[in-house]
N, C-alpha and C positions, 0 to 999 in steps of 0.2 A: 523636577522639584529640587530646592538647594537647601544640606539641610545644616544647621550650625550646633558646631563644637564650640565650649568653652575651655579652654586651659588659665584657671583665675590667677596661678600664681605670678603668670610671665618668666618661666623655667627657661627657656631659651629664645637667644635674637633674633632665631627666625623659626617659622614654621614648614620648612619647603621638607624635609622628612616624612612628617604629617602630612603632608597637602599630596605627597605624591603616593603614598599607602592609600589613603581615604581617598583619592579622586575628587575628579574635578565638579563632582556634586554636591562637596563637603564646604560648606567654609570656614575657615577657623580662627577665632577670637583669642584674644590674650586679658587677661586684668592682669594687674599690681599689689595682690591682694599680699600681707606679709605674715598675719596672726589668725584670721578672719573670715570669711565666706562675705560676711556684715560690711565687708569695706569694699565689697562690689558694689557700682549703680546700677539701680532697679532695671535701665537700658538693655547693660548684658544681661541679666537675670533672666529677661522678659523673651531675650531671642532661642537661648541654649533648648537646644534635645537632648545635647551632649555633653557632659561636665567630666574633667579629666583632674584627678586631686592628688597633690603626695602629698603635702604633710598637713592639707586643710582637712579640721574635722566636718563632715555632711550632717548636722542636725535637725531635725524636724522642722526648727522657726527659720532654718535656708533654705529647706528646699522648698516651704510656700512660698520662696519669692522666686519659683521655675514653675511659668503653669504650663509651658511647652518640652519640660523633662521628660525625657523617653529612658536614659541610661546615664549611669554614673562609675565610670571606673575609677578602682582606686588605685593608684600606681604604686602596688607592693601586692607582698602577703596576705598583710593582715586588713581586715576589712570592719575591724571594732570600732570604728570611729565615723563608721557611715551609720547615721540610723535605717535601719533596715526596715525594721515596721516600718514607719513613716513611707520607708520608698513604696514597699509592699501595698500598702493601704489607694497610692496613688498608680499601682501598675506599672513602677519605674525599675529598670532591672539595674541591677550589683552587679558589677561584675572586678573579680579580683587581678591582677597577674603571675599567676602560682611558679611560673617558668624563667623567673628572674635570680639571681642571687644562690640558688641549691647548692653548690659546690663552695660558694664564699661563705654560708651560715653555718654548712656541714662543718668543713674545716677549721671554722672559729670556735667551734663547738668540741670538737675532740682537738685544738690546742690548746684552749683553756683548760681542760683535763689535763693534756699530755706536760703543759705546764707546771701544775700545780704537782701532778704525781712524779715528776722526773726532778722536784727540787728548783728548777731554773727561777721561780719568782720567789722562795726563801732566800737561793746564794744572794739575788739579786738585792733582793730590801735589806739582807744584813753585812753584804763588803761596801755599802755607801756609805759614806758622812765621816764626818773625824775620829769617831771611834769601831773599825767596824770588826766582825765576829775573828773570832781565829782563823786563821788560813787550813781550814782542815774541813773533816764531815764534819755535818753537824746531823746528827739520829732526828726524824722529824715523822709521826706518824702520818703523812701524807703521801713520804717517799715509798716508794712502792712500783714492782715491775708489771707491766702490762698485763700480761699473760698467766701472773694468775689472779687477774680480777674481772667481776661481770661487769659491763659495760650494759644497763637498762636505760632505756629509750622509750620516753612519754610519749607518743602520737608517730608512727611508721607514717608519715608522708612523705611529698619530696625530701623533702631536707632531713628527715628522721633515718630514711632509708638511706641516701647520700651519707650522713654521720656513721651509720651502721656499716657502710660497706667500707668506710677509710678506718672504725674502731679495728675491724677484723683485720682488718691490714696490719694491725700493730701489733696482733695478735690477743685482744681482750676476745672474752666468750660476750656476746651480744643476745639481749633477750631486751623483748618491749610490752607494749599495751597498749591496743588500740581498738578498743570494741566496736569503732566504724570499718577497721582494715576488714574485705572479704577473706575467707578462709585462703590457704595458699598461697598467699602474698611470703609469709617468712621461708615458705620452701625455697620458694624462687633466688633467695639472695643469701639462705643457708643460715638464719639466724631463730633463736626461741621465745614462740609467743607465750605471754603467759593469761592466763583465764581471768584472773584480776590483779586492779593494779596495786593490792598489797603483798601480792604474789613478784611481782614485777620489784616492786619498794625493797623486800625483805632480802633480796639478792645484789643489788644493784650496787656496787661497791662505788660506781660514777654513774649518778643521776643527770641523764643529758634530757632538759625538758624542749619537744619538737609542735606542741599541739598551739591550735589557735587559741585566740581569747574569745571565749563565748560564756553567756550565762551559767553554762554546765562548769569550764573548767575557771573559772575568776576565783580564786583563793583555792582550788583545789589540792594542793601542795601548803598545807600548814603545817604546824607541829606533830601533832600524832604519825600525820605522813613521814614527817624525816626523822621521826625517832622507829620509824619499820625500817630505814638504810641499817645495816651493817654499821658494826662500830666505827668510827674513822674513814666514812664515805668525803665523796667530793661531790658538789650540786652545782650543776650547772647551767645555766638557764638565757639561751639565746632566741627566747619565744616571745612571751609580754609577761612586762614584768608582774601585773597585778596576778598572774597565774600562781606565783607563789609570794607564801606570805613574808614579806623581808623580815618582820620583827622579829618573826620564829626560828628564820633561819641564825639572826646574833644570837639568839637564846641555845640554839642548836651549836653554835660553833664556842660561845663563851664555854659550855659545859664539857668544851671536849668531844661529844657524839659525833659530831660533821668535822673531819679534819680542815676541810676547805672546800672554796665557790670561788664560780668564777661565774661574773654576773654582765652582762652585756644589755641588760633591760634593768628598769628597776618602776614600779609603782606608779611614777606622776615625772613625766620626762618633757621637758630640762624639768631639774631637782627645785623645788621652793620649797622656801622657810615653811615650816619649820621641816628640815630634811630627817627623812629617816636616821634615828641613831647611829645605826650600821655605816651610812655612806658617812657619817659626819666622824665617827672613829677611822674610820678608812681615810678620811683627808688631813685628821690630825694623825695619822702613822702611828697609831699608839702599837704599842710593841706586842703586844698579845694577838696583834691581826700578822706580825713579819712570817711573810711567806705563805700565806694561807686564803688572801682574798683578794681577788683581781676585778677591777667593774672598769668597764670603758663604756663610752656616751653612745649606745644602740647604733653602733660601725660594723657588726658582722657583715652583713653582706657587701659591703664597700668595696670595690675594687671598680677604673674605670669602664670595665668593660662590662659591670654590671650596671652602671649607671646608662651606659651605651643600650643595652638588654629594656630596662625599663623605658625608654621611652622608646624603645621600638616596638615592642611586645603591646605596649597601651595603646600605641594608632593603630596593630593591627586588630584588639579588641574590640577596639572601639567601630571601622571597619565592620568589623567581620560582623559584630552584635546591633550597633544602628542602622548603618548601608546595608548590609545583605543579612538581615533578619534571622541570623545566626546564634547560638545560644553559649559561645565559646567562653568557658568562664566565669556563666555566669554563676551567682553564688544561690544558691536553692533557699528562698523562704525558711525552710522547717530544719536548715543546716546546725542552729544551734542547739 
């Protein structure tokens, strides 16, 4: 029996990677699709078992045009942009690629920290342009030695525990919160759980946010939360952006309490009118943000060999969970 994969974006010229993971019982399709699921024909729709997505969202009114859907990988992380009910309700399984990118997210994650607390994006926004600062220090309550600040960490997963084991490297004390982590996980890598996450807040001198976006944590990180950080904290946020609240966090940094963020997600990505205030003072450089807020366009995990990762990790998913009735990755129903 031959059974078909769809790949709707047309990501790559050919498919021989795929075709030689999945075998010769797989076949596999391409669309053109560039914003949309909607801009496939009903044709491909009609054959797929197998949908293979990175940056198309999976909603309810797409997947009734798959009545042959068996499995939908999303090629990343995060998995908020598949509707799950929906798949649920038809017995279609999620499944994620958790094993992509951990060292390029960790990494972006405590740079953005090690950036903001070592001065490098203050020197940097204020020796530019025709007028710039004195050639000297300049005293900045963000500037601050590693070791002795606590490094707390939203969600110990891959990438939580990867950020946690390069914090300790630089020598921060690391504590997190993760009420899904099994007991014994912080032993194993030498770091401090805390019992709740305002326990976690109240310490964290660099708020590194590592958990998915789910129902539970979607605005979880508002004001109240970042006024538990220690005076002069840094937030950092390499997860989804709607996880924390932007508004609160300008409100947190105009006032002084949050010395700085460094923000790799934000809210509604690419940014539309009307853009968060924050990103919009961040593109006019107004002087009260120099040295204190850094946002790049959702690039952590970027490097080529993470790109290489992600599509090979998704054919052997998809493999592993269509062709041999495997459950690798896939993402649990009652997970949010």
């Amino acid at each position: 029996m031959t059974l078909t994969v769809l790949e709707p974006e047309g990501l790559y010229p050919e498919t021989d990677l795929e075709q030689r993971i999945m075998g010769p019982g797989v076949r596999i399709l391409q669309g053109a699709c560039k914003t949309s699921l909607a801009e496939l024909p009903d044709a491909l729709c009609q054959q797929a078992e197998g949908l293979m997505t990175l940056r198309m969202a999976v909603p309810a009114d797409q997947i009734a045009r798959f009545p042959k859907l068996k499995v939908v990988i999303r090629m990343g992380v995060g998995y908020d942009r598949v509707d799950r009910a929906a798949c649920a309700a038809r017995g279609i399984k999620v499944c994620n690629v958790p094993d992509y990118g951990t060292q390029e997210v960790a990494e972006f994650a405590v740079l953005l920290a090690l950036g903001l607390r070592r001065g490098l994006t203050l020197y940097h926004d204020t020796q530019r342009g025709p007028t710039p600062a004195k050639w000297a220090v300049m005293p900045h309550p963000a500037v601050r030695r590693q070791d002795v600040q606590t490094f707390g960490i939203l969600g110990l997963g891959r990438i939580g525990t990867a950020a946690a084991l390069r914090a300790k490297a630089l020598g921060y004390r690391v504590v997190f919160y993760d009420p899904a982590l099994p007991n014994g996980s912080d032993r194993a890598i030498g770091v401090t759980r805390c019992r709740t996450m305002d326990e976690m807040l109240s310490q964290a001198d660099v708020l590194s946010i590592h958990c998915p976006l789910t129902r539970k944590t979607r605005g979880l990180i508002g004001e109240r939360e970042l006024r538990l950080l220690p005076k002069d904290a840094v937030v950092v946020n390499t997860a989804r952006g709607p996880i924390l609240d932007i508004d609160a966090l300008e409100r947190v940094l105009r006032d002084g309490h949050v010395a700085a963020a460094g923000l790799d997600v934000i809210p509604v990505e690419p940014p539309v009118d009307p853009v968060p205030s924050l990103l919009q003072a961040y593109r006019n450089k107004e002087e009260w943000l120099a040295g204190r807020l850094i946002i790049t366009p959702h690039i952590a995990f970027h490097t080529p060999q993470a790109w290489d990762d992600i599509r090979l990790k998704s054919a052997e998913t998809m493999r592993d969970v269509l062709v041999e009735g495997l459950n690798t990755n896939v993402i649990p129903p009652e997970s949010d």
